[in-house]
LOVEX-487631 format. One record per residue (C-alpha): residue number from 1; residue in one letter; z, y, x. Coordinates in steps of 0.1 Angstrom, whole numbers, plus 5000, padded with zeros to 4 digits. Example, Ala and Ser with C-alpha at 12.3 -4.5 7.8 and 13.67 -1.06 7.14 Angstrom:
<node><n>1</n><res>a</res><w>5078</w><v>4955</v><u>5123</u></node>
<node><n>2</n><res>s</res><w>5071</w><v>4989</v><u>5137</u></node>
END
This chain:
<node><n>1</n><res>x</res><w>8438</w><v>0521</v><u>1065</u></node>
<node><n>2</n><res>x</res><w>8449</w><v>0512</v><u>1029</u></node>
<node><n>3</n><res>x</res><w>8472</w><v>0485</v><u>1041</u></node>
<node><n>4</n><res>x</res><w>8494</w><v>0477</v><u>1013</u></node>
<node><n>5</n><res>x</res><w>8531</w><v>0469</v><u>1013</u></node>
<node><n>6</n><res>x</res><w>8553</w><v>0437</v><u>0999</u></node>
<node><n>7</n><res>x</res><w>8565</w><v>0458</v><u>0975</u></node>
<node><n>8</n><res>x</res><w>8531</w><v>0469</v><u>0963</u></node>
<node><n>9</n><res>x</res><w>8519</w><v>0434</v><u>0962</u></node>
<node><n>10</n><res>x</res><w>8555</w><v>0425</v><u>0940</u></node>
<node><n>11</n><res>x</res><w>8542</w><v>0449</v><u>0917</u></node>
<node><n>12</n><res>x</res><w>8510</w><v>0434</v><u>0908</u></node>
<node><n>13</n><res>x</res><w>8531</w><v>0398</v><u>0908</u></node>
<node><n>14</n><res>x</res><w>8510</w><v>0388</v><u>0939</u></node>
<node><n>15</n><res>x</res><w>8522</w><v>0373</v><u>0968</u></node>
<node><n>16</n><res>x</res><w>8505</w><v>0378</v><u>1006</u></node>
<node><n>17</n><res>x</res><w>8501</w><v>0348</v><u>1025</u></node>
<node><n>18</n><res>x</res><w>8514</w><v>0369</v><u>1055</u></node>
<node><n>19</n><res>x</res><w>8541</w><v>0396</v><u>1068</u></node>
<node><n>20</n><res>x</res><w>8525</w><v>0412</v><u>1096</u></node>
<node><n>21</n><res>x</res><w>8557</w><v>0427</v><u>1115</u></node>
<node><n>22</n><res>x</res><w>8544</w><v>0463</v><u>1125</u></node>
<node><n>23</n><res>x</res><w>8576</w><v>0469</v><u>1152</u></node>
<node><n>24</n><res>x</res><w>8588</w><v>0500</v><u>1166</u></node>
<node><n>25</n><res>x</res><w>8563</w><v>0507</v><u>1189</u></node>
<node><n>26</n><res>x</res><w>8531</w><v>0495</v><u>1166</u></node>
<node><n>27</n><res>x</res><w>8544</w><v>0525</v><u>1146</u></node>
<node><n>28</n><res>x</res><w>8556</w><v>0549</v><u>1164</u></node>
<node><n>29</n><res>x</res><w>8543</w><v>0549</v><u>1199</u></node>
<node><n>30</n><res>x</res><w>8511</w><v>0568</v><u>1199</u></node>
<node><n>31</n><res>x</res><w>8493</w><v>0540</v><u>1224</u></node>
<node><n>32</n><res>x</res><w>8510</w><v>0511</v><u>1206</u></node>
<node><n>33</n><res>x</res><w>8498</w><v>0525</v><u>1171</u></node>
<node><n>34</n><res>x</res><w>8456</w><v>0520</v><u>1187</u></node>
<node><n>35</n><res>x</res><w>8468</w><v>0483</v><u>1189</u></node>
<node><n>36</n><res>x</res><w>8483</w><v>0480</v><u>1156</u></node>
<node><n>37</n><res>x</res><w>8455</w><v>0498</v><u>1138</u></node>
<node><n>38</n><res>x</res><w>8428</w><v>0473</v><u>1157</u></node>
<node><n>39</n><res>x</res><w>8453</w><v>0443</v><u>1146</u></node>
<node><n>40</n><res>x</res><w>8445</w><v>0454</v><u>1113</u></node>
<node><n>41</n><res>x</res><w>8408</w><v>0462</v><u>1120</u></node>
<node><n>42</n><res>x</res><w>8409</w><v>0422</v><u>1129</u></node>
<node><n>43</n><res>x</res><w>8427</w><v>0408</v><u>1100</u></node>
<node><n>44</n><res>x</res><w>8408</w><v>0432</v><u>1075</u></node>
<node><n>45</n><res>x</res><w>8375</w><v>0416</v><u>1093</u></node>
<node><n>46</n><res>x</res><w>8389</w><v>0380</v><u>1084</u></node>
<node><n>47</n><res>x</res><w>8395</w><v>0386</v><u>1048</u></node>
<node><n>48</n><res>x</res><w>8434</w><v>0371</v><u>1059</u></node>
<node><n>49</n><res>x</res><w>8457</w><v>0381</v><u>1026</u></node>
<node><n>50</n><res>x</res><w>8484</w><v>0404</v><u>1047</u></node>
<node><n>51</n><res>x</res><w>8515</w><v>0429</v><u>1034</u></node>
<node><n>52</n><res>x</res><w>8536</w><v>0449</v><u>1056</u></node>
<node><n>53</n><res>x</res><w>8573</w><v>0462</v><u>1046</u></node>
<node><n>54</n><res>x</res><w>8566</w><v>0497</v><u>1050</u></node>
<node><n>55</n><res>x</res><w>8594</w><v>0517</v><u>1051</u></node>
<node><n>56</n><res>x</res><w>8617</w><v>0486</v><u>1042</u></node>
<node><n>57</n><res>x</res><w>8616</w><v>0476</v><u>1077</u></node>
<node><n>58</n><res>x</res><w>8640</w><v>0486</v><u>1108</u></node>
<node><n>59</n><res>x</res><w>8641</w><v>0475</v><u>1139</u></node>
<node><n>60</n><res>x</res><w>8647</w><v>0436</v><u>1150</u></node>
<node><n>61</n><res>x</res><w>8675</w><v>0447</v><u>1165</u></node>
<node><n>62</n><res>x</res><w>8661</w><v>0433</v><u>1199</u></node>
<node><n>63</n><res>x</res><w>8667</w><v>0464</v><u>1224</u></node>
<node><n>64</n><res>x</res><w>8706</w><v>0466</v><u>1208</u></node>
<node><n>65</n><res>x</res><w>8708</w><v>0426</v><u>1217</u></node>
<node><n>66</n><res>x</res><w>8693</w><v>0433</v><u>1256</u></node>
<node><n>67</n><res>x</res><w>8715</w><v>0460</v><u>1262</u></node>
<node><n>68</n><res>x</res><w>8745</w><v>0442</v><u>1251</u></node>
<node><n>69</n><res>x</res><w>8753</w><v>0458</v><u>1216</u></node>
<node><n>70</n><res>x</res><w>8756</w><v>0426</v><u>1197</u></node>
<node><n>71</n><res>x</res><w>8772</w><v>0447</v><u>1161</u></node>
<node><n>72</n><res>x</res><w>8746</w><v>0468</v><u>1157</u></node>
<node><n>73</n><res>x</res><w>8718</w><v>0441</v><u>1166</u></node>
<node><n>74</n><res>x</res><w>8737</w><v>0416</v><u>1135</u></node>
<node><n>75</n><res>x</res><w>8735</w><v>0447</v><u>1113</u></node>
<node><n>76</n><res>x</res><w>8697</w><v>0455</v><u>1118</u></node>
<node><n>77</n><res>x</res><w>8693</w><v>0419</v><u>1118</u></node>
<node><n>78</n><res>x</res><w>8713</w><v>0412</v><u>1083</u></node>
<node><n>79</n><res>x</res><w>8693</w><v>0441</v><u>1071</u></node>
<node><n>80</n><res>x</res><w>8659</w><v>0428</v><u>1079</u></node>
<node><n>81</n><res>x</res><w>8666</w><v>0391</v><u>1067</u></node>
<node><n>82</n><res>x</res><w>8677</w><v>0408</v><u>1033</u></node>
<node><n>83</n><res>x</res><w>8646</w><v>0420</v><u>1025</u></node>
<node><n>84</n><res>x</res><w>8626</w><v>0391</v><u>1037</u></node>
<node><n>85</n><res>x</res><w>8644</w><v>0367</v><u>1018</u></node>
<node><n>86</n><res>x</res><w>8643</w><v>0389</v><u>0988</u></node>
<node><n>87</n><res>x</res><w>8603</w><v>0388</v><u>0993</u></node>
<node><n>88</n><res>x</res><w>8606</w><v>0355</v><u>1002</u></node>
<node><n>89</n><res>x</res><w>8588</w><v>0355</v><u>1033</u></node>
<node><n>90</n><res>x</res><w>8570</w><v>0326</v><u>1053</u></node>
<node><n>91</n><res>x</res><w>8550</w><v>0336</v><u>1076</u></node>
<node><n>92</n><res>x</res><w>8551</w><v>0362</v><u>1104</u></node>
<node><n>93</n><res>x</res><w>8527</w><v>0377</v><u>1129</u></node>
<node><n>94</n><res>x</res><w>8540</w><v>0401</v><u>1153</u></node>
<node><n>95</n><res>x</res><w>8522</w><v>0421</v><u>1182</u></node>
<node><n>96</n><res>x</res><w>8556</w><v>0424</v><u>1201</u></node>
<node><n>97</n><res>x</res><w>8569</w><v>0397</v><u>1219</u></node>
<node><n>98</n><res>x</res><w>8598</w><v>0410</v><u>1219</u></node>
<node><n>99</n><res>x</res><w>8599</w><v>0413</v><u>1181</u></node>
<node><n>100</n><res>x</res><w>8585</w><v>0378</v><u>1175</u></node>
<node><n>101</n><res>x</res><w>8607</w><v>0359</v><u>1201</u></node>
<node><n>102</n><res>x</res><w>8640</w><v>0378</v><u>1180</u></node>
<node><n>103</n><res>x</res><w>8625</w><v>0368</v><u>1143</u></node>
<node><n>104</n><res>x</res><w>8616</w><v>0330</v><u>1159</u></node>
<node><n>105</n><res>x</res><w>8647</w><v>0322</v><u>1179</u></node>
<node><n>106</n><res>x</res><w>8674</w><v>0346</v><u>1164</u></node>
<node><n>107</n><res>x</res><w>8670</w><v>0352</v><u>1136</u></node>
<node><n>108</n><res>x</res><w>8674</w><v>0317</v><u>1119</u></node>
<node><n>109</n><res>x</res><w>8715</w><v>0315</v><u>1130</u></node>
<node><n>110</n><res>x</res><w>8717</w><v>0347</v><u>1106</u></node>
<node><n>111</n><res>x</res><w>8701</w><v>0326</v><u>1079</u></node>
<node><n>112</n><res>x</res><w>8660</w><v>0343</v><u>1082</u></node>
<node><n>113</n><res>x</res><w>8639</w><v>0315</v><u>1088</u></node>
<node><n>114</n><res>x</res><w>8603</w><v>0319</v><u>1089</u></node>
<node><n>115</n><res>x</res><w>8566</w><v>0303</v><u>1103</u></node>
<node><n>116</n><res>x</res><w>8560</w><v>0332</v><u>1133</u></node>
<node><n>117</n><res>x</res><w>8533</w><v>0332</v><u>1155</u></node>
<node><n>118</n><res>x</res><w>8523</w><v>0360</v><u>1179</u></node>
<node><n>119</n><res>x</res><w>8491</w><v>0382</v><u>1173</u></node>
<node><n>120</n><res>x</res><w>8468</w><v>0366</v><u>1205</u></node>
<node><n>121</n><res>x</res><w>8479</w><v>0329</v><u>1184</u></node>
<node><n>122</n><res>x</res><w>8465</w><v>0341</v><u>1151</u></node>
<node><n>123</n><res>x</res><w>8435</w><v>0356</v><u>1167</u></node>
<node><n>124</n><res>x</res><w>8426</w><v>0323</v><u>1187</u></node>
<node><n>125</n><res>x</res><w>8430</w><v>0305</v><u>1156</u></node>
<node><n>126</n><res>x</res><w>8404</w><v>0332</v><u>1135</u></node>
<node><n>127</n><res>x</res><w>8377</w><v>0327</v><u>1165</u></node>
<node><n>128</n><res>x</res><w>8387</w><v>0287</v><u>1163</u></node>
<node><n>129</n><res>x</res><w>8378</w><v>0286</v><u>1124</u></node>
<node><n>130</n><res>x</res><w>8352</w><v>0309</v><u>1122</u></node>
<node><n>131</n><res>x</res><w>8364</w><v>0338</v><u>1107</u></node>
<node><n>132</n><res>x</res><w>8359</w><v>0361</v><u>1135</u></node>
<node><n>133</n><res>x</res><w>8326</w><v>0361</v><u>1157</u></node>
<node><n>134</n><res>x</res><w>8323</w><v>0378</v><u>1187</u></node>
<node><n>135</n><res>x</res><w>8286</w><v>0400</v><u>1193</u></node>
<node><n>136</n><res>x</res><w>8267</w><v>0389</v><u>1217</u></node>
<node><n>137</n><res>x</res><w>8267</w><v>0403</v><u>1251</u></node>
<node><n>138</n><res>x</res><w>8297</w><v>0429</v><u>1244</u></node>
<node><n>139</n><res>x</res><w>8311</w><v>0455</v><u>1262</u></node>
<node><n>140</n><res>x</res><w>8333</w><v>0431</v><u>1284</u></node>
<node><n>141</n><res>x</res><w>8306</w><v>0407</v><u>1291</u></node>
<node><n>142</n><res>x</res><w>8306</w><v>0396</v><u>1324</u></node>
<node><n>143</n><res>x</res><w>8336</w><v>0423</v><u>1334</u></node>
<node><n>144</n><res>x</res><w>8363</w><v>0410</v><u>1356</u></node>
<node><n>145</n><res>x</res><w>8394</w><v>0407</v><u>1334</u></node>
<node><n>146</n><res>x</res><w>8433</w><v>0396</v><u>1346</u></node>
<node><n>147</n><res>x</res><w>8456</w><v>0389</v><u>1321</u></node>
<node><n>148</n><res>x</res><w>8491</w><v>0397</v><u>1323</u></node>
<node><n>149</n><res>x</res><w>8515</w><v>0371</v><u>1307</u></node>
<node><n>150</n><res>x</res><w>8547</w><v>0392</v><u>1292</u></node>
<node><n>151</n><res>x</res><w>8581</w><v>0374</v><u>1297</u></node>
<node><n>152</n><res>x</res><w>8586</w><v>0365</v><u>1260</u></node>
<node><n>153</n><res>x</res><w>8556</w><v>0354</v><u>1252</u></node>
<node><n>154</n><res>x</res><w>8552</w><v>0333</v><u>1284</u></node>
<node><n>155</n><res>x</res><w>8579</w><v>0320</v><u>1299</u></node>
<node><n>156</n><res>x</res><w>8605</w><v>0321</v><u>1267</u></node>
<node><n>157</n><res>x</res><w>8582</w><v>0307</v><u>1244</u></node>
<node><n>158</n><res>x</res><w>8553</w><v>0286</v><u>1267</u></node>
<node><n>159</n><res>x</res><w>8519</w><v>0305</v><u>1249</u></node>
<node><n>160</n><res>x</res><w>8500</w><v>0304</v><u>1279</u></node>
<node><n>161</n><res>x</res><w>8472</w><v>0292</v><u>1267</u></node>
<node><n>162</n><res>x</res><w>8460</w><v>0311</v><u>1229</u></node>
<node><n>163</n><res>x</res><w>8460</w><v>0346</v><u>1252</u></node>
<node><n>164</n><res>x</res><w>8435</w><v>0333</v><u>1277</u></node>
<node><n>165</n><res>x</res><w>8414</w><v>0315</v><u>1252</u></node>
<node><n>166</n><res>x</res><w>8409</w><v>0342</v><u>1234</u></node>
<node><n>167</n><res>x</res><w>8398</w><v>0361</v><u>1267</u></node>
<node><n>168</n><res>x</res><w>8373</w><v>0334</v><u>1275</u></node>
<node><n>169</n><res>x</res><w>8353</w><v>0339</v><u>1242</u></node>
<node><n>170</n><res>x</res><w>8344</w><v>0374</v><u>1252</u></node>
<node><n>171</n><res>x</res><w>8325</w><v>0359</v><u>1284</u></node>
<node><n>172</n><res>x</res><w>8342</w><v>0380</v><u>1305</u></node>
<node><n>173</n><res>x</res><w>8351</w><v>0368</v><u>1347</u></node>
<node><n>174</n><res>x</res><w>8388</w><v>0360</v><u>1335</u></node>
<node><n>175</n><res>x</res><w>8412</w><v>0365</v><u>1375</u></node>
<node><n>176</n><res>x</res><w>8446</w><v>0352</v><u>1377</u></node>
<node><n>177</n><res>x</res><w>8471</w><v>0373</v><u>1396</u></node>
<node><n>178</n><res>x</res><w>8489</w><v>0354</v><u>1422</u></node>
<node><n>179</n><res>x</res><w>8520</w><v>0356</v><u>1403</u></node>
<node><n>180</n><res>x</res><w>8510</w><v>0342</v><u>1368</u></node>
<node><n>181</n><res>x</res><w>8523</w><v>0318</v><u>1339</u></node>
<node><n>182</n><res>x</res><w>8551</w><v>0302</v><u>1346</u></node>
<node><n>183</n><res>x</res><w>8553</w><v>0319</v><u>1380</u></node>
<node><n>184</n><res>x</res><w>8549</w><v>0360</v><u>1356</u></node>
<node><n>185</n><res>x</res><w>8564</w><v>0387</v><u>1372</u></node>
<node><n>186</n><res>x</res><w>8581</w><v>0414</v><u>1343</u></node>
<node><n>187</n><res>x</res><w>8564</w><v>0441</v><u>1339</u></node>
<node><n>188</n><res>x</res><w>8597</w><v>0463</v><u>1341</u></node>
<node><n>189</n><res>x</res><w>8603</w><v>0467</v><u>1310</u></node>
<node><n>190</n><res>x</res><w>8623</w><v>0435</v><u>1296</u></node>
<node><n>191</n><res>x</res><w>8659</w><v>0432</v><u>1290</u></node>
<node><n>192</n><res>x</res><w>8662</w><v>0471</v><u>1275</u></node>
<node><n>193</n><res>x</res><w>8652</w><v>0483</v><u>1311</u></node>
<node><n>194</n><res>x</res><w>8625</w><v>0507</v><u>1285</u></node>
<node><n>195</n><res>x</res><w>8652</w><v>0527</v><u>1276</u></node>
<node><n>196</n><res>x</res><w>8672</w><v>0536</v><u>1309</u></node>
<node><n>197</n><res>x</res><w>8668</w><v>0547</v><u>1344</u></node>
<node><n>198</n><res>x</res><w>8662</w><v>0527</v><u>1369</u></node>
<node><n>199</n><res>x</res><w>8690</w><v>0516</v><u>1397</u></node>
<node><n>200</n><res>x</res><w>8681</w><v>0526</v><u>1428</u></node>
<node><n>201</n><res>x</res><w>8658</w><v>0507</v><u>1454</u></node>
<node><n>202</n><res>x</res><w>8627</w><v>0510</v><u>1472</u></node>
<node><n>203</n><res>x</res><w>8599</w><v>0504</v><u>1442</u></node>
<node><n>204</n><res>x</res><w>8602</w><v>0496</v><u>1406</u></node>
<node><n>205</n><res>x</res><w>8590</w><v>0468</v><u>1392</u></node>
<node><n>206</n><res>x</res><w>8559</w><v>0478</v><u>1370</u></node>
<node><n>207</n><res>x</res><w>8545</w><v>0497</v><u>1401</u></node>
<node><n>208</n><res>x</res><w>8548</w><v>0461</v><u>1417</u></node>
<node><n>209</n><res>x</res><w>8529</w><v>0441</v><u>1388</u></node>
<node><n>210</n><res>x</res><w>8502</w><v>0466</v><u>1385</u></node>
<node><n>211</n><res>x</res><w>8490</w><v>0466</v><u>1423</u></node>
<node><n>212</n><res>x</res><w>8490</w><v>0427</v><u>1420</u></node>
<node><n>213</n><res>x</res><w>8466</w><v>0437</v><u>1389</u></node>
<node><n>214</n><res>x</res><w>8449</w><v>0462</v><u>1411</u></node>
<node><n>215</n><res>x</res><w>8448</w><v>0434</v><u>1440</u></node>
<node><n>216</n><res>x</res><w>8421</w><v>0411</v><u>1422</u></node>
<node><n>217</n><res>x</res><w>8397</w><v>0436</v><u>1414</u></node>
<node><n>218</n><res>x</res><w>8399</w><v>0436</v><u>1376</u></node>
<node><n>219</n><res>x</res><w>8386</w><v>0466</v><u>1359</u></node>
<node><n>220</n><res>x</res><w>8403</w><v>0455</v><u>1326</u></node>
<node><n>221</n><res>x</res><w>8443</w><v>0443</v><u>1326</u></node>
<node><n>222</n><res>x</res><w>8447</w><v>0423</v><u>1297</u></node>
<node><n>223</n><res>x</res><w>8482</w><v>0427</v><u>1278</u></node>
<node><n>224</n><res>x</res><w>8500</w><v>0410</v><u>1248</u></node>
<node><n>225</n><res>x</res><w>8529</w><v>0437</v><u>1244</u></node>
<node><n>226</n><res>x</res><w>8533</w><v>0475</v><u>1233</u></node>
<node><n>227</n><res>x</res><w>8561</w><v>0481</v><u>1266</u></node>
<node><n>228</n><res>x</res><w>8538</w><v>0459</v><u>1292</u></node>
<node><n>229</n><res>x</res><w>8511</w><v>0481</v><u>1283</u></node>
<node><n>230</n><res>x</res><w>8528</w><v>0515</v><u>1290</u></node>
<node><n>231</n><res>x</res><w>8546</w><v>0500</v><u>1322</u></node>
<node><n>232</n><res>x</res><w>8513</w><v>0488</v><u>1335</u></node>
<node><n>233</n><res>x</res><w>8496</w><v>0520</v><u>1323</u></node>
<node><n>234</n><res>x</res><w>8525</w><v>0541</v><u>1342</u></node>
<node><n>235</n><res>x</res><w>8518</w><v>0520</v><u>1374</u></node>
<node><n>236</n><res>x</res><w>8478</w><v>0520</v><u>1371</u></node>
<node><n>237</n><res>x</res><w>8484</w><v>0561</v><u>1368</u></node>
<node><n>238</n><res>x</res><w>8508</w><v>0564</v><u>1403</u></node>
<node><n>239</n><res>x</res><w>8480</w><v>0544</v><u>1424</u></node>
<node><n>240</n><res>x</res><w>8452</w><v>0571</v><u>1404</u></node>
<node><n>241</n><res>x</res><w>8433</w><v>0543</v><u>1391</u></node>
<node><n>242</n><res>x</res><w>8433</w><v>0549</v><u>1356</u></node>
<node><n>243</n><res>x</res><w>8394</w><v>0561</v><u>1355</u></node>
<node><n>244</n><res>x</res><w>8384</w><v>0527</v><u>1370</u></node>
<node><n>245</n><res>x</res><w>8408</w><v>0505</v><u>1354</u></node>
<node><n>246</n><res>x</res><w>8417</w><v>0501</v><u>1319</u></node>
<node><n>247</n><res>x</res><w>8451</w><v>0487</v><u>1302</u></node>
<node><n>248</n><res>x</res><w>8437</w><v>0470</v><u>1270</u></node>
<node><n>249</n><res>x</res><w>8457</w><v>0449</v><u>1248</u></node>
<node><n>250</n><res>x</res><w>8442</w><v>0414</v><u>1235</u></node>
<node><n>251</n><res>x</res><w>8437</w><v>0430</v><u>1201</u></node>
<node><n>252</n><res>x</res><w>8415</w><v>0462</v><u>1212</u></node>
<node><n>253</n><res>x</res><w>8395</w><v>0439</v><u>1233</u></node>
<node><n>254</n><res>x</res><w>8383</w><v>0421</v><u>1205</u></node>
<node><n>255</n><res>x</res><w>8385</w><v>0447</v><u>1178</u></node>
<node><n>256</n><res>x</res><w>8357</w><v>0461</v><u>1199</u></node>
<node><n>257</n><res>x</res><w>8339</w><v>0430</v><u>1204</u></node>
<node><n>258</n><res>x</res><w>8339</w><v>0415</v><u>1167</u></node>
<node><n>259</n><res>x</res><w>8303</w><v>0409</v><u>1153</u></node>
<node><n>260</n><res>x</res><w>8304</w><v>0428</v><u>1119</u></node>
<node><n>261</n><res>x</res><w>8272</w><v>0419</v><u>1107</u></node>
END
């Protein structure tokens, strides 16, 4: 997608106006790599001067941190922080919560400070100024959409609102679940629960959220994270729904829907 790196814009003594933060799943889960490809899609469309680290970047170290690994989370963190300073970074946009709540609200006691907004803020700022345009009547018009607020972008850092606007501009029917904002229930995945088995019980969690999805009729369940999409994917599949109901995040929705005239 010709997407070029820090490095390559130090090269050329140039300097991108913005680090977009690919993550671990934006490159290396198959379904999270559609979302980071139409995040670029997006930001190409806006003419928005962007680098990535490339290779230069490791995890946030956010997964190690959950699941109680605090050495190895201050390594990956020192690590990243290093090279950002070295580029001296300024701005951030992430599509993982999970990444931007880290680089926002942990990273600055290791001495990384940086401007970092999530990818649904950035895109609700683009439609707000113009740069992006929506077709008329797209393929979501008038579909019946619920959105489904992830913990760390909802109720750790209070973006409620940027999501859901940018939802409203593609004039769909926009559904709350009963459970929403404030009130979210986790998708399952949260706290490094991704990486283990579950403890036993009588349902899991993402099989929960995704029949409160199912429950309002949607035929589209809007997310803003790579592990709420495959936990509400993997709940949408065990009720056999997954030919009337789609798992889209923010960022396909309106990669699809962007007026390139």
């Amino acid at each position: 997608m010709q997407v070029r790196t820090y490095a390559e814009f130090q090269a050329n003594n140039e300097t991108p106006e913005i680090l977009f933060w690919v993550g671990c799943a934006g490159s290396f889960d198959q379904r999270a790599q559609r979302v980071t490809k139409a995040f670029v899609e997006i930001l190409q469309h806006a003419g928005i001067n962007f680098a990535i680290l490339g290779k230069e970047e490791m995890c946030t170290g956010d997964p190690a941190r959950r699941a109680g690994n605090e050495f190895l989370f201050q390594m990956m963190a020192y690590n990243n922080i290093q090279t950002m300073n070295m580029y001296a970074v300024k701005k951030i946009v992430t599509t993982c919560p999970h990444c931007f709540n880290t680089l926002k609200n942990e990273y600055p006691e290791l001495g990384g400070t940086y401007d970092v907004i999530h990818h649904t803020t950035l895109i609700q700022q683009l439609i707000n100024e113009g740069k992006i345009i929506m077709k008329e009547g797209g393929e979501f018009k008038g579909k019946k959409i619920t959105y489904h607020d992830s913990c760390y972008l909802g109720r750790a850092n209070q973006v409620y609102e940027a999501p859901r606007a940018v939802l409203e501009v593609l004039d769909a029917d926009l559904v709350e679940m009963k459970r929403c904002k404030t009130n979210g229930l986790c998708c399952g995945a949260g706290g490094a629960q991704m990486f283990k088995e579950e403890e036993p019980g009588n349902t899991r969690v993402n099989w929960e959220r995704s029949e409160e999805a199912l429950e309002t009729g949607a035929t589209v369940i809007a997310s803003n994270c790579p592990f709420c999409l495959t936990m509400l994917s993997d709940g949408i599949k065990k009720n056999e729904k997954e030919d009337d109901v789609q798992v889209l995040d923010i960022a396909e929705m309106i990669a699809k829907s962007i007026d390139k005239q």
